[in-house]
DSSP file (Angstrom, degrees, kcal/mol; ACC not computed):
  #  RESIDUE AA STRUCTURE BP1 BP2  ACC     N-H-->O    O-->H-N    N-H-->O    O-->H-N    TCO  KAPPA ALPHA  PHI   PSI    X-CA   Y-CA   Z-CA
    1    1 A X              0   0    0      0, 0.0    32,-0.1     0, 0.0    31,-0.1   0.000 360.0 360.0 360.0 118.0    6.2    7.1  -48.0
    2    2 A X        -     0   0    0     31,-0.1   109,-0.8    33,-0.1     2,-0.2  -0.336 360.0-179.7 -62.1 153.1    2.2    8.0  -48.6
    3    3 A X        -     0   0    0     31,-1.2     2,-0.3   107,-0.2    33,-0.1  -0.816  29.3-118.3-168.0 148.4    0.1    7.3  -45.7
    4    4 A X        -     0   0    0    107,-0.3   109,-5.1    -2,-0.2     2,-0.5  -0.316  26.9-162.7 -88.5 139.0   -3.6    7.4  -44.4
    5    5 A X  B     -a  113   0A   0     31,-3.1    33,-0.5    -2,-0.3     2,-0.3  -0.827   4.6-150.4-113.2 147.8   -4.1    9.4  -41.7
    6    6 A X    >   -     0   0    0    107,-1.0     2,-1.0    -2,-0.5     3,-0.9  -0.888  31.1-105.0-136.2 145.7   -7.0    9.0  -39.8
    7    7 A X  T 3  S+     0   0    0     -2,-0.3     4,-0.4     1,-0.2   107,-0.1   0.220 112.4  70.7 -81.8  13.4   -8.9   11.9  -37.7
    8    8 A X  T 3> S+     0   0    0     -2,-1.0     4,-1.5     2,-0.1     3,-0.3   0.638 106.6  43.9-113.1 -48.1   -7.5   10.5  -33.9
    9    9 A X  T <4 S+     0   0    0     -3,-0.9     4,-0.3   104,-0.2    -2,-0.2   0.661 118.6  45.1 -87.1  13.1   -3.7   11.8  -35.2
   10   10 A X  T  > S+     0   0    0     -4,-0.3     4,-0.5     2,-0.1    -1,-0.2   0.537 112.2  45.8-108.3   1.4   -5.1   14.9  -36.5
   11   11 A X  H  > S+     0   0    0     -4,-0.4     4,-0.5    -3,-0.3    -2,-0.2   0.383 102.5  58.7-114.7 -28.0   -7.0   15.6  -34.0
   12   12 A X  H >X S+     0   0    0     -4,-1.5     3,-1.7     2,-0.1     4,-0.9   0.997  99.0  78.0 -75.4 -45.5   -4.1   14.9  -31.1
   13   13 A X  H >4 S+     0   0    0      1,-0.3     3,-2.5    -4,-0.3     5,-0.2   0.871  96.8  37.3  45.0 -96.8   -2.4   17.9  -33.6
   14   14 A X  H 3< S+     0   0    0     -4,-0.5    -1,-0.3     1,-0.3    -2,-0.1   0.800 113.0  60.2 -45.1 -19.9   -4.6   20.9  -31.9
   15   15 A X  H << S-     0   0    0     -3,-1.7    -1,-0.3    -4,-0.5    -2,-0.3   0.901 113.6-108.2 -79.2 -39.7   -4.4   19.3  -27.9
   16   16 A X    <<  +     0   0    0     -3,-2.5    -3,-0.2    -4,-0.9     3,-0.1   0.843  69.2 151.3  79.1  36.3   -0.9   19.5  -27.8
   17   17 A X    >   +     0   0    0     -5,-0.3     3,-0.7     1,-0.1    -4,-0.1   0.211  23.1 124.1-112.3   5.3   -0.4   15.8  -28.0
   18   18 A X  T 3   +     0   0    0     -5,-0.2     6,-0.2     1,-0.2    -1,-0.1   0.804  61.4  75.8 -49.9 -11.1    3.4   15.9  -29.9
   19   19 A X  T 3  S+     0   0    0     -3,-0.1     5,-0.2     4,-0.1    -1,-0.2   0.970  75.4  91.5 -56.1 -54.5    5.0   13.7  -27.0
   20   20 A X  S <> S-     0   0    0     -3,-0.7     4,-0.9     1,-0.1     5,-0.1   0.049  81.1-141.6 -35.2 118.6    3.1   10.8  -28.7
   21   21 A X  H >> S+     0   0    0      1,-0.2     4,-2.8     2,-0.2     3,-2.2   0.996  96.9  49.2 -66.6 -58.2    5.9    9.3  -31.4
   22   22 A X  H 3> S+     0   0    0      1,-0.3     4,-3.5     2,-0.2     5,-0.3   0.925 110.7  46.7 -61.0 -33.1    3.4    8.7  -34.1
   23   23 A X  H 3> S+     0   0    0      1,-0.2     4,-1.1     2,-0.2    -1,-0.3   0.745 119.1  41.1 -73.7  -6.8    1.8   11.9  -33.9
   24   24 A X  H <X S+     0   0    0     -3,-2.2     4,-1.0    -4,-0.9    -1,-0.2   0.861 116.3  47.6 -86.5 -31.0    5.1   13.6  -33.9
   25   25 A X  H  X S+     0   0    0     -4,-2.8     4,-1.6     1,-0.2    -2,-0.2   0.792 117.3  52.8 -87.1 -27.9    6.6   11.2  -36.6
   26   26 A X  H  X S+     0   0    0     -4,-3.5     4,-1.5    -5,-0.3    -1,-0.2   0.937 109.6  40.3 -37.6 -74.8    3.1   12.0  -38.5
   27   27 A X  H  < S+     0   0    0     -4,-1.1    -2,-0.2    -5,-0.3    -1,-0.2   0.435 110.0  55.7 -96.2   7.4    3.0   15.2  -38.6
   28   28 A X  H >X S+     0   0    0     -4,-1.0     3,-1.2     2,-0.1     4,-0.7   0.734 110.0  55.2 -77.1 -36.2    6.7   15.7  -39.4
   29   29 A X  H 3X S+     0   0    0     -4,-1.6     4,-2.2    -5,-0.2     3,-0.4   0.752  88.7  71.3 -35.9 -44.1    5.8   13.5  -42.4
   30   30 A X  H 3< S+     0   0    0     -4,-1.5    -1,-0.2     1,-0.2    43,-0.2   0.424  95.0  55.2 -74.2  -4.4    3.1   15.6  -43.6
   31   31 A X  H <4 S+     0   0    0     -3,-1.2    -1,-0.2     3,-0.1    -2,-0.2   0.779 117.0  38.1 -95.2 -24.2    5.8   18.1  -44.7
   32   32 A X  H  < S+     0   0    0     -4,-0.7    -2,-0.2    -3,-0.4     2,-0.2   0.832 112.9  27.9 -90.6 -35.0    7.5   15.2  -46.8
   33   33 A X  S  < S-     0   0    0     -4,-2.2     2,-0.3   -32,-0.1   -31,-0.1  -0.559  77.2 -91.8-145.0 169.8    4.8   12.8  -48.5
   34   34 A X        -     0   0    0     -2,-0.2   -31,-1.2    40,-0.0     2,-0.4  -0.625  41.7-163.7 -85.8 150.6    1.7   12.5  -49.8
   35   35 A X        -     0   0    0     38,-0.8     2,-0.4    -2,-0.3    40,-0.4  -0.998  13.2-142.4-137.8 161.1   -1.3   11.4  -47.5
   36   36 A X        -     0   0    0     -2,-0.4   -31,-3.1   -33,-0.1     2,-0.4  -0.868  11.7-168.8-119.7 146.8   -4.5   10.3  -47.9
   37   37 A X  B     -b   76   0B   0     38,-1.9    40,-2.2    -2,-0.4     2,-0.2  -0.891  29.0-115.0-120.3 160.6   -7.5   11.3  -45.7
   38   38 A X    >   -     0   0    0    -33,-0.5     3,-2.0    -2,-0.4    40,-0.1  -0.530  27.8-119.5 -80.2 149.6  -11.1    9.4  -45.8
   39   39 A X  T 3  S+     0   0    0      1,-0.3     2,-2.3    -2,-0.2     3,-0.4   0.980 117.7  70.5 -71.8 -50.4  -14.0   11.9  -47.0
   40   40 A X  T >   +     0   0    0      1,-0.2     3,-1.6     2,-0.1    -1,-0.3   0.195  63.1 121.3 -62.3  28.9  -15.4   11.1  -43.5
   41   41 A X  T <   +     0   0    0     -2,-2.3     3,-0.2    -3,-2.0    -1,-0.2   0.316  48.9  88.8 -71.6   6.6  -12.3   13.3  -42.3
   42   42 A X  T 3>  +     0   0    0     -3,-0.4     4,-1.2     1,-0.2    -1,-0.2   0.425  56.4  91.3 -79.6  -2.6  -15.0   15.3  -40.8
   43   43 A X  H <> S+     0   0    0     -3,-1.6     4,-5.9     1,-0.2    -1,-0.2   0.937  85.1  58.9 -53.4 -34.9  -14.7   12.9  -37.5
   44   44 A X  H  > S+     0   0    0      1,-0.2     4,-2.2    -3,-0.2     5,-0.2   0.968  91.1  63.0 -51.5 -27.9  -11.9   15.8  -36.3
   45   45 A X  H  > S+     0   0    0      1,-0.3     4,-3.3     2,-0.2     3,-0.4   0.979 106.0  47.2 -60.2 -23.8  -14.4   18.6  -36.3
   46   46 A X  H  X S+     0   0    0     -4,-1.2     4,-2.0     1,-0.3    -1,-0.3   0.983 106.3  52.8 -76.2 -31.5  -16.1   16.6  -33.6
   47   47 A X  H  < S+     0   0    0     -4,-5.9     4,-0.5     2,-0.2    -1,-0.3   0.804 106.6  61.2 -49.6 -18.7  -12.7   16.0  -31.5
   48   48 A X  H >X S+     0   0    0     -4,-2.2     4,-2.6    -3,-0.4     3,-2.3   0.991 109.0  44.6 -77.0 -65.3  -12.6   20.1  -32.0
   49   49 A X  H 3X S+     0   0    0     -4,-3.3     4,-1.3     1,-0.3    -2,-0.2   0.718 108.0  46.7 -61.5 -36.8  -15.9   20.2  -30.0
   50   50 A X  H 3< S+     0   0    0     -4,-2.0    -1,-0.3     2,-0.2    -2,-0.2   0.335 112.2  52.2 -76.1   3.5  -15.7   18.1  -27.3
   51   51 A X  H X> S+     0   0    0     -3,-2.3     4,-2.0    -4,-0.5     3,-1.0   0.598 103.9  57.0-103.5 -13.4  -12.4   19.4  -26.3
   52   52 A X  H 3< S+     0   0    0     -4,-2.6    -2,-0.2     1,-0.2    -3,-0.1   0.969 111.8  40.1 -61.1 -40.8  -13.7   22.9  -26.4
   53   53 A X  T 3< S+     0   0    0     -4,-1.3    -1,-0.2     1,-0.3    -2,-0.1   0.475 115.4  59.9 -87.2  16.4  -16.6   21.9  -23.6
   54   54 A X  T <4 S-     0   0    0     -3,-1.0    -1,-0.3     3,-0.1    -2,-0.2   0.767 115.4-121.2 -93.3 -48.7  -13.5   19.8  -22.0
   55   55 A X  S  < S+     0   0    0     -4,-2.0     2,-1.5     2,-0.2    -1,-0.1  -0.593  85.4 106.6 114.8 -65.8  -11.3   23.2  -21.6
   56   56 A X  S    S+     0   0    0     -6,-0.1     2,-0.2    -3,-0.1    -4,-0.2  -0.151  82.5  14.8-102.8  53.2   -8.7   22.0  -23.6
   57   57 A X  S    S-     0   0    0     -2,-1.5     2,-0.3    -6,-0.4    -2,-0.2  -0.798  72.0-136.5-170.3 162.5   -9.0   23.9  -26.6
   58   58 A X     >  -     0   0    0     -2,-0.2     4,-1.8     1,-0.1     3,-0.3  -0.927  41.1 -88.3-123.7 146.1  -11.4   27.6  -27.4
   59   59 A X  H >> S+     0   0    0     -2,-0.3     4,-1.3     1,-0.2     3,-0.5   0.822 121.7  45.5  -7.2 -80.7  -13.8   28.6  -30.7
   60   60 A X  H 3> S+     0   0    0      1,-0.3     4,-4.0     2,-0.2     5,-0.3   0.885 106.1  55.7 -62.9 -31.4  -10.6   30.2  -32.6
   61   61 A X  H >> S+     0   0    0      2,-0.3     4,-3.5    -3,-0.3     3,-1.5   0.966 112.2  37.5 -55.0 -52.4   -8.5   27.9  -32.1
   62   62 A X  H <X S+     0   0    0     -4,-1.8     4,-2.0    -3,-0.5    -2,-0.2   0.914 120.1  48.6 -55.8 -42.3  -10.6   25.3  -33.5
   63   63 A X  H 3X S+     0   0    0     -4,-1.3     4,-1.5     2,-0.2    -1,-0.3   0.752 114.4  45.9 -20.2 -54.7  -11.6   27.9  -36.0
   64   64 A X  H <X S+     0   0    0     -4,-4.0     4,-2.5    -3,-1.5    -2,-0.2   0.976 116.8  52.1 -81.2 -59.0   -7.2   28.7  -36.5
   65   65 A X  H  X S+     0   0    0     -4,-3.5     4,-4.0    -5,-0.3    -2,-0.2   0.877 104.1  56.1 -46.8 -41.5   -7.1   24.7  -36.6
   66   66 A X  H >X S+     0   0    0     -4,-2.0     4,-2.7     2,-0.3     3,-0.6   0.972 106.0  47.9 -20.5 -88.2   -9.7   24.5  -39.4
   67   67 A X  H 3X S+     0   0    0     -4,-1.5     4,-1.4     1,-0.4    -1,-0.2   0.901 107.2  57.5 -43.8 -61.8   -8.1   26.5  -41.8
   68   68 A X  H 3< S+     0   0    0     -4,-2.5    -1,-0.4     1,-0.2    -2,-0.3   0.754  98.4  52.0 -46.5 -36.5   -5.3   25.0  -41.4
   69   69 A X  H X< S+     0   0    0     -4,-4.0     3,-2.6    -3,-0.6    -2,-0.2   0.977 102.8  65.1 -67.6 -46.3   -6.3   21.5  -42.2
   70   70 A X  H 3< S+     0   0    0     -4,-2.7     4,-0.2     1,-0.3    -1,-0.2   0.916  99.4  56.9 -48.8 -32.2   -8.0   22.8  -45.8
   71   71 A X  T 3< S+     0   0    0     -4,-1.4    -1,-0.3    -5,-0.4     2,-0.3   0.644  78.0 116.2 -84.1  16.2   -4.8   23.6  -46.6
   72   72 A X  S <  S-     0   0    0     -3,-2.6     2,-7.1     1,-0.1    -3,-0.0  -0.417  72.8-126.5 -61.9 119.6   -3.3   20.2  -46.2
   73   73 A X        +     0   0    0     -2,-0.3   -38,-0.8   -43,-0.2     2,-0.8  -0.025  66.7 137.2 -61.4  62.7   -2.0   18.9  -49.4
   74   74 A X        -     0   0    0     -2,-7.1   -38,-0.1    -4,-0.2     2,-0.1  -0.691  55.8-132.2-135.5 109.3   -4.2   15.7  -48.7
   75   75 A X        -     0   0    0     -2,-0.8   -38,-1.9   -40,-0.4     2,-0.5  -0.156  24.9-130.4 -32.9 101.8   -6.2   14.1  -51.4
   76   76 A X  B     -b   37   0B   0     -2,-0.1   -38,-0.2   -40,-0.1    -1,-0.1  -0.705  21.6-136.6 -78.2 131.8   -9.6   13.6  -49.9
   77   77 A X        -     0   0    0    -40,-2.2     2,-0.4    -2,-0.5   -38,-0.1  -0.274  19.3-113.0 -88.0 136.7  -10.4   10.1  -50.6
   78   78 A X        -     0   0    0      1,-0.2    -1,-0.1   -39,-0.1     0, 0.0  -0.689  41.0 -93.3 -71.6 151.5  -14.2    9.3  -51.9
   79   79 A X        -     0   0    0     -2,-0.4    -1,-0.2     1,-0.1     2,-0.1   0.174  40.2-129.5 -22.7 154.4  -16.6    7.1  -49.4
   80   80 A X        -     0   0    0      1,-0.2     2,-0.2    -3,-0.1    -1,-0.1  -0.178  48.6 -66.7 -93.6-153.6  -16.3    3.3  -50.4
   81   81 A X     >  -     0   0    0      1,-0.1     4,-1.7    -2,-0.1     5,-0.2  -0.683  43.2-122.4 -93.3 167.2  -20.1    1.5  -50.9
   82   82 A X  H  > S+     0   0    0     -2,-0.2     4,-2.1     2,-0.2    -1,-0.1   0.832 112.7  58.8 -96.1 -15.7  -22.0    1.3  -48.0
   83   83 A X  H >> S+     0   0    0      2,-0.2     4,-1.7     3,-0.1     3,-0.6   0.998 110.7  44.8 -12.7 -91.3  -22.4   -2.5  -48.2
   84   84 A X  H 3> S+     0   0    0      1,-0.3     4,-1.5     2,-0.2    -2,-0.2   0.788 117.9  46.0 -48.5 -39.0  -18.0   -2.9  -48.1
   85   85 A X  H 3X S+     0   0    0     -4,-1.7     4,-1.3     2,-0.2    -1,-0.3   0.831 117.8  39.9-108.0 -22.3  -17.8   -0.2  -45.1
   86   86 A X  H << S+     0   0    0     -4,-2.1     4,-0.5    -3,-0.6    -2,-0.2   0.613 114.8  50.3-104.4  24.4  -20.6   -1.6  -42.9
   87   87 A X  H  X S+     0   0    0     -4,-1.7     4,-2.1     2,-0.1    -2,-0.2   0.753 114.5  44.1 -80.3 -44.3  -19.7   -4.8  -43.5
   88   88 A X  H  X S+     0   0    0     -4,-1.5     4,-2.0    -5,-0.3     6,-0.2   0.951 113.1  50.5 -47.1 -70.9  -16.1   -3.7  -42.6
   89   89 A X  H  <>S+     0   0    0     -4,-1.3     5,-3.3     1,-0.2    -1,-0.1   0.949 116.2  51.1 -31.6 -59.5  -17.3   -1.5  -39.2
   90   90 A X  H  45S+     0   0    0     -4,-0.5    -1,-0.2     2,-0.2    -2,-0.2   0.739 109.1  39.5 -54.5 -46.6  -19.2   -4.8  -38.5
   91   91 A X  H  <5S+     0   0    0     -4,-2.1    -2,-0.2    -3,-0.2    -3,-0.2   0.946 126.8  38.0 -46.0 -72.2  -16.6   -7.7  -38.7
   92   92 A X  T  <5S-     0   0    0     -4,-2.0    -2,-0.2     1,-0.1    -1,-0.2  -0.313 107.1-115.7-118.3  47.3  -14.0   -5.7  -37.1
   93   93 A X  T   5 +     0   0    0      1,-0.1     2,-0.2    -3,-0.1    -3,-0.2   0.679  61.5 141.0  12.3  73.8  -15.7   -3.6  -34.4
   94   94 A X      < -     0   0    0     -5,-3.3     2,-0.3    -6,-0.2    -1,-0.1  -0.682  56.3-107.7-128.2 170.8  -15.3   -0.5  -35.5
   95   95 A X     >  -     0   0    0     -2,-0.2     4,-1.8     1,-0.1     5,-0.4  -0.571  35.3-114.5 -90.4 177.0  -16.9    2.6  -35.7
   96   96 A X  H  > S+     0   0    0     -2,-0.3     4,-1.3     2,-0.2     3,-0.2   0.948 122.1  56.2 -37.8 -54.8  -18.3    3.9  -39.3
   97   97 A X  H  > S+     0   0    0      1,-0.2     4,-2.4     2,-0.2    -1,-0.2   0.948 112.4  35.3 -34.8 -59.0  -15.6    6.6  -38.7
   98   98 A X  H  > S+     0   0    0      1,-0.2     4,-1.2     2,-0.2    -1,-0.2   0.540 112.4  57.1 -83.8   0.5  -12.6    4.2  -38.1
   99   99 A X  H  X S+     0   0    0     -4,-1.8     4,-0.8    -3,-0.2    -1,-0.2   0.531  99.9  59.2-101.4 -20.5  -13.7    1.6  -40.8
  100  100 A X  H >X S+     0   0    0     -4,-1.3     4,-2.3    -5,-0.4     3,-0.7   0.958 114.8  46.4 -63.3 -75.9  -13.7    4.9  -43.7
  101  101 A X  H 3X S+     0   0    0     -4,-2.4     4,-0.8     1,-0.2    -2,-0.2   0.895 113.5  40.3 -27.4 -70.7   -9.8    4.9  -42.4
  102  102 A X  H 3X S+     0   0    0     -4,-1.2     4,-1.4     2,-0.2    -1,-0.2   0.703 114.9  51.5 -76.9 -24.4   -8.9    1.3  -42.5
  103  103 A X  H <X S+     0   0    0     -4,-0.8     4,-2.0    -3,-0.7     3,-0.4   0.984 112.6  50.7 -66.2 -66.6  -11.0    0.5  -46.3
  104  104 A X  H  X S+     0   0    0     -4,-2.3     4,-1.6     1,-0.2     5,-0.3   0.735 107.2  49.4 -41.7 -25.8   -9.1    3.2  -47.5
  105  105 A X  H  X S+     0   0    0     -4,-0.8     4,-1.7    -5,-0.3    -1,-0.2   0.868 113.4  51.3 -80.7 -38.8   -5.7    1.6  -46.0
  106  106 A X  H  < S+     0   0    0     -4,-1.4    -1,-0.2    -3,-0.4    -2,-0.2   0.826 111.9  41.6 -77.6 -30.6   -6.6   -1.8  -47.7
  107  107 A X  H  < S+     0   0    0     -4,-2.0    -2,-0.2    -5,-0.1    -3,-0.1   0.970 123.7  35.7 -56.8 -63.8   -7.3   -0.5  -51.1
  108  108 A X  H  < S-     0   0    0     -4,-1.6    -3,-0.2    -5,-0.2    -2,-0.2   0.931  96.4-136.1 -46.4 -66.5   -4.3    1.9  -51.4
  109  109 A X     <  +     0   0    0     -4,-1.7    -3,-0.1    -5,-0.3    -4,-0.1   0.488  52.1 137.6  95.1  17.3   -1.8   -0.2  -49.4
  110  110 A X        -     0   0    0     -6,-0.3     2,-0.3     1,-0.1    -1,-0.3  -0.249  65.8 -94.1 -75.8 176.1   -0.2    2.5  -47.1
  111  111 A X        -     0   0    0   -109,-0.8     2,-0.3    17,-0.1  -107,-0.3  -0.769  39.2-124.7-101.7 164.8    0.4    2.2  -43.8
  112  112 A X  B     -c  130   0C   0     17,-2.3    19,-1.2    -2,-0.3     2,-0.6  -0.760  16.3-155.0-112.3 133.0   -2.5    3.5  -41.7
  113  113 A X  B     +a    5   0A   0   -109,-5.1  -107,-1.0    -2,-0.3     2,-0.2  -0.931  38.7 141.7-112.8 130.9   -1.2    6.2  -39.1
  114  114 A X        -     0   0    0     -2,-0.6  -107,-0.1    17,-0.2    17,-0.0  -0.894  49.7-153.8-152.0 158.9   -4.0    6.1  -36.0
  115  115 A X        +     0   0    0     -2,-0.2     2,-0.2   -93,-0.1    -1,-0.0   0.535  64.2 105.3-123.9  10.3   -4.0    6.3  -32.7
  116  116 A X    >>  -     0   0    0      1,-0.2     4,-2.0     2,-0.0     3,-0.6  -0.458  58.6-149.7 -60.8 117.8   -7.3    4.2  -32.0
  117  117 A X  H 3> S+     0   0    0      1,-0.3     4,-2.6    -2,-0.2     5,-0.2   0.929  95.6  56.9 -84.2 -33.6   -6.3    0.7  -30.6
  118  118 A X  H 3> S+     0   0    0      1,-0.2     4,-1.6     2,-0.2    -1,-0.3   0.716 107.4  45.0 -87.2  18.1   -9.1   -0.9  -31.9
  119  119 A X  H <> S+     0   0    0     -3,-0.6     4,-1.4     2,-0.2     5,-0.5   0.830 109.3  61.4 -79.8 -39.7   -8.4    0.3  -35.8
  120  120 A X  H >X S+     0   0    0     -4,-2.0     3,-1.5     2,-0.2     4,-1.3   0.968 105.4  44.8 -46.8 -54.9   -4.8   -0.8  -34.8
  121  121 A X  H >X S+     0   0    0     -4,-2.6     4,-1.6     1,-0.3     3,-0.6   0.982 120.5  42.3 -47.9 -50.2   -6.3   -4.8  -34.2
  122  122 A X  H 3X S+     0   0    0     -4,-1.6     4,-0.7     1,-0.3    -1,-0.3   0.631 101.0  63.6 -82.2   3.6   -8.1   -4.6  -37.2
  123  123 A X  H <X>S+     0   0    0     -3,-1.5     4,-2.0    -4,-1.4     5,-1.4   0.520 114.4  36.5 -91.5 -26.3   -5.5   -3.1  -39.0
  124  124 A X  H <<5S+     0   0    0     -4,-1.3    -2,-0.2    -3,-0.6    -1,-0.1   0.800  99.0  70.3-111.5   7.8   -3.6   -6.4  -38.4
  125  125 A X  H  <5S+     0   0    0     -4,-1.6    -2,-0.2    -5,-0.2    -1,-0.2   0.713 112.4  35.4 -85.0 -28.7   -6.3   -8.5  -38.6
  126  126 A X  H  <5S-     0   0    0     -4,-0.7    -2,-0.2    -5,-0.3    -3,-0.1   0.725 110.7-109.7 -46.2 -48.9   -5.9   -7.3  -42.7
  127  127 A X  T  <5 +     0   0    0     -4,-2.0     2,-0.5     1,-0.3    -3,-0.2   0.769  65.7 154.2 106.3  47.3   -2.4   -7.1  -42.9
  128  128 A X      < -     0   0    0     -5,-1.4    -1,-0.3    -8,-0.2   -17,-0.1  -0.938  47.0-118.8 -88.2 108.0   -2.6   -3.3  -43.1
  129  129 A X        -     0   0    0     -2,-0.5   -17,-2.3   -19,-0.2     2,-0.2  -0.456  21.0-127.1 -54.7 135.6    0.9   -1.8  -41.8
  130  130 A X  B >   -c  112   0C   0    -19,-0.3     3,-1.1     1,-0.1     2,-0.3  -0.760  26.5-114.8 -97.7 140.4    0.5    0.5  -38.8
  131  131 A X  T 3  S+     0   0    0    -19,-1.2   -17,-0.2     1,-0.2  -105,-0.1  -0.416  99.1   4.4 -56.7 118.9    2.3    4.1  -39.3
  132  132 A X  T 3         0   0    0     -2,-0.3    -1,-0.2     1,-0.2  -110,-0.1   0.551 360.0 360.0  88.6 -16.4    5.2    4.5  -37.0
  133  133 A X    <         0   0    0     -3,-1.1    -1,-0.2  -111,-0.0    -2,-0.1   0.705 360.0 360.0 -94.4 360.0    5.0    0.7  -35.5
């Protein structure tokens, strides 16, 4: 089953977050199925950085993680218009980031794998299926 994955379960990836069922049920998934990421999939690099000045990650690692996500077999999705996504952001009180996620989830139809509660609301305030619930 495709699904869009959104930069808060790719980002739990590099922490050391696998107790979390979606992000293990996620990223065992990502050996099986296609996913789709939003072109604004660049939200992780910043999770990279603020857990390096947290301690709980260093340079190469984000650097080892890096590499590794370009090779992820995962169609990056283009931007929508910017009318449709900050009208979207706006409605459902989201950032820019998580509203790239959730447009994508509503065109496609997949179910949208996050771990951001308020993408979750608005993901059922759409009738977008949540990954894993």
């Amino acid at each position: 089953m495709a699904f869009v994955i959104d930069a808060s379960i790719v980002a739990a990836f590099p922490f050391g977050e696998p107790d979390n069922a979606r992000v293990l049920m996620a990223t065992e998934e990502l050996r099986m199925t296609e996913v789709l990421a939003p072109r604004l999939f660049f939200e992780v690099r910043d999770a990279l950085i603020v857990g390096e000045r947290r301690g709980r990650s260093a340079v190469e690692k984000s650097a080892d993680f890096l590499r590794d996500l370009e090779s992820l077999p995962a169609p990056i999705d283009p931007l929508p218009g910017d009318g449709a996504l900050m009208s979207l952001a706006r409605q459902r009180n989201l950032t820019v980031y998580d509203a790239v996620s959730l447009e994508l989830a509503m065109r496609e139809r997949p179910p949208l794998a996050t771990l951001d509660r308020a993408s979750e609301k608005a993901a059922a305030v759409e009738g977008v299926a949540l990954f894993g619930a």
